[in-house]
Each structure stands twice: as C-alpha cells, then as structure tokens.
N, C-alpha and C positions, 0 to 999 in steps of 0.2 A: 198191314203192319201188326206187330206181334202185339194183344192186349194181355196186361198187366194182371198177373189173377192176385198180385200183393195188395191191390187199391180196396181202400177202405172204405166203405160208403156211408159209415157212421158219420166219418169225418166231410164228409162234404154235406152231408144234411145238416150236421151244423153248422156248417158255412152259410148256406140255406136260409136255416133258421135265425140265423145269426143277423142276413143281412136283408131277412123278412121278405123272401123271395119265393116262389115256387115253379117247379121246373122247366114250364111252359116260358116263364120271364126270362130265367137263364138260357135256355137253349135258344133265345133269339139272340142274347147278348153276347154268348161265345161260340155261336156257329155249331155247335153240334146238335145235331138230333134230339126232339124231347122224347120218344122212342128211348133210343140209345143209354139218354141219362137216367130215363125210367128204370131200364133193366139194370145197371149198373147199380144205382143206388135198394134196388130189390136184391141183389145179389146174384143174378144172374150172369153176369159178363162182367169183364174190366174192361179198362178203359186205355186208351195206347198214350206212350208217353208224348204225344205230340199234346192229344187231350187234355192233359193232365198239364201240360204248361199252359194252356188258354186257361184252365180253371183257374193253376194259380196266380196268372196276370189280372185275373179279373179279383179274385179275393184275397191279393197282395199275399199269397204263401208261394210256395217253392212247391214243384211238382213232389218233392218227398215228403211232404206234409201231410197227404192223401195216398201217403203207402205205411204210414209210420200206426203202430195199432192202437188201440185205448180211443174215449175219445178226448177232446180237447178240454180241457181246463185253463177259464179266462186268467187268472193268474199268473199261469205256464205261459200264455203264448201273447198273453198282453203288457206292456208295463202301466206300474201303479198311477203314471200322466194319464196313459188312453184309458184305464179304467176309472179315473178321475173325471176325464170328459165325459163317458158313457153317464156315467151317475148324473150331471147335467142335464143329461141329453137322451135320454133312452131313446129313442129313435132317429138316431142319426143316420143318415141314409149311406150308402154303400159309399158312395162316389166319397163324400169326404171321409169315410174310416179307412180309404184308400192312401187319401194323401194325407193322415193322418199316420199313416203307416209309415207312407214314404220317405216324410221329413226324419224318423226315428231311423229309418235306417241311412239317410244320409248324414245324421249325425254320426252314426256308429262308424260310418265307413271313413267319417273324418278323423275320429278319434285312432282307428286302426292306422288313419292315413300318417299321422303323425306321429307314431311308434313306427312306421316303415323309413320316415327320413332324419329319425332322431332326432326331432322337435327339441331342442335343451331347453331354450325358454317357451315355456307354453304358457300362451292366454290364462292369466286366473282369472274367473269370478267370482269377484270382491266388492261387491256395491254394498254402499252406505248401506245403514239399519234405517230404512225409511218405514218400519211398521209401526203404525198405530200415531203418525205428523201428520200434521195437516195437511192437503195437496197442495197448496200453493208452495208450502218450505221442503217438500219431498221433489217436486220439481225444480224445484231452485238448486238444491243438492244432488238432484239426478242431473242438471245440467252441467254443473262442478266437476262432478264425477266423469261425465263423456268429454269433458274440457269444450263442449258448444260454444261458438262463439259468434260467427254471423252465418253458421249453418241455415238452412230454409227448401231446400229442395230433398226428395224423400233418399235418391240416392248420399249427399251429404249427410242426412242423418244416420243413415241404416251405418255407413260406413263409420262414424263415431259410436256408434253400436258396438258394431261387430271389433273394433281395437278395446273392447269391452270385454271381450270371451262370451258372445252371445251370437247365437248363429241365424242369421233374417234372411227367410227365404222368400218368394213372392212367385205366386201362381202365376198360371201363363196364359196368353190370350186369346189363345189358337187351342184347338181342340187337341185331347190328349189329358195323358195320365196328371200333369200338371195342373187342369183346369179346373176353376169353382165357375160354372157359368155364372153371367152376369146377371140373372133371373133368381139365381139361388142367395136364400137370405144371409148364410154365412160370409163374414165379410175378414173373418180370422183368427185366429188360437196362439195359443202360447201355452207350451210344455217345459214346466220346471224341473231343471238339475242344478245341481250343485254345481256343477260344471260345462257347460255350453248348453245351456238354456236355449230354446228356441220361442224366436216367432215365426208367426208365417200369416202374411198380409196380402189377400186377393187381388190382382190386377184389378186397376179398376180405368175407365177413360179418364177421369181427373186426376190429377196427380193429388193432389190435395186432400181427397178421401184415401186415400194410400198412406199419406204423410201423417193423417188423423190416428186412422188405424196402427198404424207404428206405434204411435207415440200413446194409444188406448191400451195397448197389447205391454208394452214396457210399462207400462203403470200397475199392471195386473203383477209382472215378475215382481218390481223392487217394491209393492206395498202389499203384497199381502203373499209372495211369496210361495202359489199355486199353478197348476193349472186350469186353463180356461179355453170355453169359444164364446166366441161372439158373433153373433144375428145384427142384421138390421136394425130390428129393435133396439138393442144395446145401448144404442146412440141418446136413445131417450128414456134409457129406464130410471125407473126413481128407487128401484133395488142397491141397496147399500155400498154393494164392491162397485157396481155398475156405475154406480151416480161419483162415487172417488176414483175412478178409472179415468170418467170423462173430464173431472173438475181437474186432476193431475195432465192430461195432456192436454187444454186449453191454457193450463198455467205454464207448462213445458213446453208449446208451441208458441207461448205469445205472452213474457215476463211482463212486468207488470211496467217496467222499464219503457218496453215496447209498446205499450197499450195508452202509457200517456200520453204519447206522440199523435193522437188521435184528438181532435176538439169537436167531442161533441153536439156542444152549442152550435156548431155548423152544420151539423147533419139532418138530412132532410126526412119527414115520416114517409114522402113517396117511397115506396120498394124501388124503383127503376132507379131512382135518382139515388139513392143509397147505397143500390149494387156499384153505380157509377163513382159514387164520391171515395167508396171502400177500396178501389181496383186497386190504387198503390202499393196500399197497405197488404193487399191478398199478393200479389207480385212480390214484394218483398220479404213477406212473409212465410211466402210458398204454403196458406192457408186460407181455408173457403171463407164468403163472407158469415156463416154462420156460427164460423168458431169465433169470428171476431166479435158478434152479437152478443154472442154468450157469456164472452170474455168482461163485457161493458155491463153485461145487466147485474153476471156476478161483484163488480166493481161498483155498484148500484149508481152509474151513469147513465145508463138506458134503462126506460121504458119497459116492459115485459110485452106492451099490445105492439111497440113498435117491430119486434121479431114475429109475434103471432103474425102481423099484417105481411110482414114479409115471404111470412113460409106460405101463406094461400098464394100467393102472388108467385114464389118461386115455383111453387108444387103446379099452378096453372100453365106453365111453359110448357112447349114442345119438350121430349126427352131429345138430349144430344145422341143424336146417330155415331153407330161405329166409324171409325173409318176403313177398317178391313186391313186391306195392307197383303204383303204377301210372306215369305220364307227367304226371301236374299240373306236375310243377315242370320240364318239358323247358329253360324257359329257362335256368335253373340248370346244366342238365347241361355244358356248353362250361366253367364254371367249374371244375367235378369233376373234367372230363378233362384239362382244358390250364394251369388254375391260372388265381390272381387277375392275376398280375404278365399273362400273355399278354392274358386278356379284355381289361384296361383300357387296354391298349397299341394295342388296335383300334378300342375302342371310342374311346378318344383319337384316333385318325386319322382314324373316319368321323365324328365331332363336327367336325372340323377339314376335314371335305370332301376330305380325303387319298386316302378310301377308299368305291369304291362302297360302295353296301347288297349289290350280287350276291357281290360279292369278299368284303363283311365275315360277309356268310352263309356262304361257303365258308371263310372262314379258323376261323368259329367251330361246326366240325360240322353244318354245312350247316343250320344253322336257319333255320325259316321265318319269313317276316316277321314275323308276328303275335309269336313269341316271340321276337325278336331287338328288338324295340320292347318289349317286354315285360322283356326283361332289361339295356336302358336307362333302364327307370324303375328298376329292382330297384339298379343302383348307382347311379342318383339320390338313393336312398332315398325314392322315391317309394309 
C-alpha cells in the first residue's frame, strides 16, 4: 500500500509527547511496528493511510491531522474546557483525554445535528445565578429550576437534566472507546458552555455512586460556572469548590424535607444494623447510605465517630464483583452512553432523511446497521 511522503512526524511526536508515551508503548497499542514508527517519525518513510487512521483512533485526531504542516498549537486544536482540565491535571493519562475529546465532539455533532432538522425551539441554558449561595439554597433552586419532584433513580435525573439544555453522557462498561475502567480514579467531568454544557459520569456497579456523581458534576456547572474532573478523592476533599460541590449534591439529592423523615433517636451505632435500618430510605432515595450520613451530621443530628465507625466497617467488606453480562442489547448501548434527549434527535433526522444511516451510525457509537434498525424499532415500540 502506497505510503504517504505528506505525513508529518513533528505532528505525531507531539502526540507522543503529548500523551507521555514513547514509541515502543505505541507500537504495541496500534499494532504497527516500532521499526516502522521509528523511521517514519526520523523522516525516513511515510506512513499508509490505513496507518495513519489507527494513529488517529488512538489520539482522537483524523488521519489529516498527521499530513497537515506546522506543528500543533494547544489552543488550535484544543478548547479553552480541555485546556482548563489540563491546568487541573497535568498528567492526565491518554485514555481519558480521549473521551474527553469524545464527548466535544458529540456535542458538536449535536449541535450540527440540530441546524440539519431545523431545531425552531432549541434547549436554552438558563439556570438560576447560584454563584457565590449557600449549597443548601443553590440546591433548592437547582431543584426548582429541573422541576424535581419524586425523581431518585440516575436515569430520572439525568433526564430532568438534559430538558435543561445540558448534555449527560455516562461511560460504558464493556471495553471500548467509551470506557473509564473501573480501577481508574476518575469518576467524571464536566465541560462548560454557554450552551449545552456537558457532564459525563462513569459507569459505575451501583447506581447510587452514578446518581452522586451527577448531581457533584451539576454542582460544579450551576456554582461556579467552570470546568472540571473529578477523582476518587474528590468525594472527600476539604478543597473549597470540592467540599461545596459535595455539600450542593447531598442537599440536591436529599432536601432537608426528606431528611427529616429520618428519627434518628432510633438509629443504631452498630454499622450492619444502620446499613439495615437506612435501606428504605437508600431505595427511595436512589442514594448510598453515606450520602445520608453526611446529610445528618451536616444537619448536626449525627455523630461524626458514628460515620467514621461505619466507613472501617464498610471499607472491611468484600468488593461487589462484576457481573459481566454480554452484548444482546448493543442497540440500547448509544442510549446509556449519550441519553434519550441525543438518540431521538438523530433518529429524528435520519426519519426525516436529514441524516445518512453512515453519519447516524457514527453520531450513535458507531453502530452497525443491523442494530441501529434495531434500536429504531426499540423507540417505535416495536
């Protein structure tokens, strides 16, 4: 196959450089020769455009990216969000500046998508001036605003979300471009616009730490009006945004309404017996027992040793195993990662002949045809 003598090898060193790799690490990741990538990047040979598509699936650019001359300038090819996260994060590892990338360009292609079917009334984002209120009355008002009402499951929220002009996507839990492993401290981000704001909230086995995450990532949009990630850590930092991040969606997961339904005076210091007397309240809540702790101690109804006691004792459990699972329902999957409000917006387009089937494949996680006609009967209700 005919190699490319246009391929720029500035531009993949900095890709390289970029993603703190060296040539031996990439040539196991995209199957080419570390040979191959050597000469190419010395200036010796090019590289065939077959090539040059595995580089750019692996560093989220387009094969022309590594034909085009000069080299890259992060302002050029980044927006002022991902270079916002970078400043956070100097070493953020490949994998998430991937789906960091991703979600930007699924936002664009929605934005494109709704100039292709004449969108008249489009979503505004218009949320309340929650900067610089307390969390407790910025949740209160952030819940106003999404009209919440006995919402409690993450898919319910997300979807008062997104009737918000905010676009909530959630990783996936099968290997792939989609995935944050479950080992990786990232647990999600949020990229501010003016206009279809993103989060994006890691698959996680509980639902409850999903539903957390949402509503931590929403606290970061409507109070301080940035972008962000969040780690693991996050959950318990005592850093400023961090700590009204977490106080904002303990108060937006669980009004104070709801918290007094709760009697105290009956609850037990054993941990077992506490997880057990909580379960209701977590069930109807669609939140873990630790947001409720926290909820009660900031309410200075609990203890503070009573939660310490409890985290040695939860943190002592076995970890919940996977359960695996297989790929029947792939069609579905586009719905889980990009939400209802995107699928139907496409699927609205390519009904209306707005939008190839190749393009509606690519905008919906590159499904194959068979399931992409398949998840056209599925919201037919067929």
């Amino acid at each position: 196959m005919e190699r490319l003598k246009a391929f720029n090898p500035q531009r993949l060193q900095w890709c390289m450089a970029d993603a703190q790799i060296d040539a031996g690490h990439l040539a196991r990741d995209v199957g080419i020769s570390e040979r191959t990538l050597t000469r190419a990047m010395e200036g010796q040979t090019g590289l065939t455009f077959i090539q040059l598509q595995r580089l750019g699936k692996y560093f989220g650019r387009t094969p022309l990216f590594f034909l085009e001359q000069g080299v890259p300038e992060p302002q050029q090819i980044r927006s002022p969000q991902f270079r916002t996260i970078l400043n956070q994060q100097h070493n953020l590892d490949q994998k998430i500046k991937r789906i960091i990338q991703l979600a930007e360009w699924q936002r664009e292609a929605y934005i494109d998508l709704l100039d292709e079917i004449d969108a008249e009334e489009r979503i505004q984002f218009d949320p309340p001036d929650l900067v610089g209120i307390t969390p407790s009355s910025a949740a209160r008002q952030a819940r106003e605003w999404l009209g919440i009402q006995n919402e409690s499951s993450f898919e319910q929220y997300r979807a008062a979300i997104e009737r918000r002009g905010i676009l909530v996507f959630r990783t996936n839990g099968y290997a792939g471009k989609w995935q944050i492993p479950s080992a990786h401290p990232t647990i999600g981000f949020s990229l501010y616009h003016s206009s279809y704001p993103i989060i994006v909230v890691r698959k996680e086995s509980v639902e409850a730490r999903q539903t957390f995450t949402l509503a931590h990532e929403l606290g970061h949009l409507l109070l301080f009006r940035e972008s962000t990630i969040d780690s693991v850590d996050s959950l318990n930092s005592h850093a400023r945004k961090e700590r009204l991040a977490n106080e904002f969606a303990g108060y937006f997961l669980i009004p104070q309404a709801s918290l007094n339904q709760i009697d105290t005076l009956g609850l037990s210091d054993e941990p077992a017996t506490l997880e057990a007397q909580l379960q209701k309240f977590r069930r109807l809540w669609g939140v873990s027992t630790d947001t409720i702790l926290i909820r009660l101690i900031a309410s200075n109804r609990l203890e503070q040793i009573v939660y310490d006691e409890f985290k040695v004792w939860r943190d002592s459990r076995p970890a919940e195993e996977s359960q695996g699972g297989n790929r029947e329902w792939r069609h579905r999957e586009p719905r889980h990662i990009l939400g209802d409000t995107y699928v139907r917006a496409v699927l609205q387009a390519l009904d209306a002949n707005k939008l190839s089937i190749v393009k509606a494949s690519k905008y919906l996680d590159d499904l194959k045809l068979t399931d992409l006609r398949q998840l056209e009967r599925y919201y037919a209700g067929a």
